[in-house]
C-alpha positions, -999 to 999 in steps of 0.1 A, spaced: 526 -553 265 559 -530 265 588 -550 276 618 -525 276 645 -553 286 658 -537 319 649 -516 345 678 -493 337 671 -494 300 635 -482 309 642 -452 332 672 -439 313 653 -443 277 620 -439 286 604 -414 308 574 -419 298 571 -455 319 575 -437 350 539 -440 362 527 -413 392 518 -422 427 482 -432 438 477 -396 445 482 -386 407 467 -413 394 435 -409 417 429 -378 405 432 -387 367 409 -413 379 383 -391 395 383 -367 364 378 -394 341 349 -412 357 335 -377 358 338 -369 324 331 -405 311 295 -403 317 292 -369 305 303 -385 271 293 -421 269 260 -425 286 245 -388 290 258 -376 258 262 -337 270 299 -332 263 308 -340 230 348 -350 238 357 -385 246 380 -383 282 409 -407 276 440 -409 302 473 -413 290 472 -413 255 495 -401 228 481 -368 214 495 -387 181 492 -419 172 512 -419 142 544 -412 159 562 -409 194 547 -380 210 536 -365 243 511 -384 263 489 -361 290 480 -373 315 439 -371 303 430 -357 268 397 -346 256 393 -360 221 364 -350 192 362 -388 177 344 -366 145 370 -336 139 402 -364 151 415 -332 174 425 -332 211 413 -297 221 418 -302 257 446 -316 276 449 -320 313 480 -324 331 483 -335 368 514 -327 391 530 -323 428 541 -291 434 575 -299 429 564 -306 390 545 -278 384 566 -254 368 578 -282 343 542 -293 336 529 -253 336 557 -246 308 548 -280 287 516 -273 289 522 -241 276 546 -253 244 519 -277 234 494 -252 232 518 -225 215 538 -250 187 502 -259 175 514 -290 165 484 -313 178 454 -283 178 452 -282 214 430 -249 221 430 -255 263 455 -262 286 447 -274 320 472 -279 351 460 -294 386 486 -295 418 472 -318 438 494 -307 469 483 -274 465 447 -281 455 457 -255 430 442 -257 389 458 -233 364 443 -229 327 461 -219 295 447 -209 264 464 -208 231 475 -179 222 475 -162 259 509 -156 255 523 -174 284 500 -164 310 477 -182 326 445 -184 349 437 -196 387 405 -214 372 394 -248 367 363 -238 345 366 -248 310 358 -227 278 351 -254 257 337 -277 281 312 -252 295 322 -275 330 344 -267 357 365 -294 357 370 -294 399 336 -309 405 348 -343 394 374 -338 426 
């Protein structure tokens, strides 16, 4: 378990233990026990859904809130970020830069405003632009039916 010492220490060092309300985290919830079975028991996605993880274990980096990981090619090719309205600028834009800096071969972004009831996808190499869709590429699966 992560001790960080103090509160203070925590939220000025670490912004990463800020956890989201029970709206946020219902939805990463939702999305994942939609997906799950899809991977573990009726085998008809090939990407394991796993919230909050680091996109690399190796070092400090980014942790979406749910990735899509291929267990056989070791790549997260989807991520999924959830957000308030008030976030979704700053989560549209890092969702954006993680696709774009290729560092961690995501191929497809994916933001969801829960306020708004709103998904927006992003594709590497869109340039910046993205799509009013929830419907995934990759996945074959629109991604609000789990909702």
């Amino acid at each position: 378990m992560y001790n960080p010492g103090t509160i203070e220490f925590a939220l000025v060092n670490d912004d990463m233990s800020v956890y989201g309300p029970k709206a946020h985290q219902r939805v990463i919830s939702k999305l994942n026990s939609g997906l799950g079975p899809l991977f573990y028991r009726e085998h008809v996605i090939q990407l394991e859904p796993l919230p909050e993880t680091m996109l690399d274990e190796g070092q400090a980096s980014p942790v979406p809130d749910l990735i899509l990981y291929d267990n056989e090619a070791r790549t997260t090719p989807i991520i999924i970020e959830v957000c308030h309205s008030d976030g979704l600028r700053k989560d549209l834009k890092k969702v954006i830069a993680l696709l774009d800096a290729d560092d961690y071969g995501i191929k497809e972004g994916f933001v969801y405003d829960y306020v708004a009831d709103q998904w927006y996808r992003y594709i590497k190499g869109d340039g910046g632009l993205t799509q009013s869709t929830s419907f995934s590429e990759i996945l074959q699966l629109d991604m609000n039916q789990f909702l």
